[in-house]
N, C-alpha and C positions, 0 to 999 in steps of 0.2 A: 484119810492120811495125806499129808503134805507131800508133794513131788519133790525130791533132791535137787541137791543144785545139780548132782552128776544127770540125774534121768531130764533135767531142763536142757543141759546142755545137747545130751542125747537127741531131743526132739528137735532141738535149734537147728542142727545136723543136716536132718532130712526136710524141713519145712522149703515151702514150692510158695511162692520162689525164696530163695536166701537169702538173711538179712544178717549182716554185719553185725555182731557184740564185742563186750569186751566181758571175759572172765575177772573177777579179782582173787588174788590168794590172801589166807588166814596173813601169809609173813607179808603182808604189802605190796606182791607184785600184784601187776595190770598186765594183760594179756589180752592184744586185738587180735578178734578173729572174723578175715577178711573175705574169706568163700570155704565150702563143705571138704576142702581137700589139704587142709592147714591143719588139722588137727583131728587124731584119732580116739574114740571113747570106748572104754572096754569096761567090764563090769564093776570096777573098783576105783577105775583113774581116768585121766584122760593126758594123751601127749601131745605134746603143741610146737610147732615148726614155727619158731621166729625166722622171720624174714630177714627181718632190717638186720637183724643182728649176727644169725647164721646160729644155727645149734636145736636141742631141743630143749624143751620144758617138760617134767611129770610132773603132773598134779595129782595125789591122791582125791580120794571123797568129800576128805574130811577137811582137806587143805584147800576147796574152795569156798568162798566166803561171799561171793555175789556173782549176780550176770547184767549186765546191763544193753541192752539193745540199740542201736547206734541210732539215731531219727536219720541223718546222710552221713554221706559215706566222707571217712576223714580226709585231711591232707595230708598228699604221701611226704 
């Protein structure tokens, strides 16, 4: 059986050491996630702490739509 995007993001989480991704959602947002403490995953969803912008994000399960892995790290 195929791993979810939620149980990838899960593992992203805790991997030693931490590497930078970007979530994308089903409606078109992009979501950078910069270190293990920006974003919480629970069994359905996960919440995400914009920085730049100030606020939260929920992402349901079903409302992520890819992960992408950063090669370096962006420009702030």
């Amino acid at each position: 059986m195929a791993m979810s995007q939620l149980e990838q993001v899960r593992q992203m989480k805790f991997r030693r050491p931490f590497v930078a991704f970007r979530v994308f959602a089903a409606g078109g947002g992009e979501y950078l996630i910069e270190d293990r403490f920006q974003f919480a995953v629970g069994l359905t969803e996960m919440l995400y702490a914009n920085r730049r912008e100030g606020g939260f994000v929920r992402l349901l399960a079903d409302e992520i739509s890819g992960i992408e892995e950063m090669k370096e790290r962006p420009a702030a």
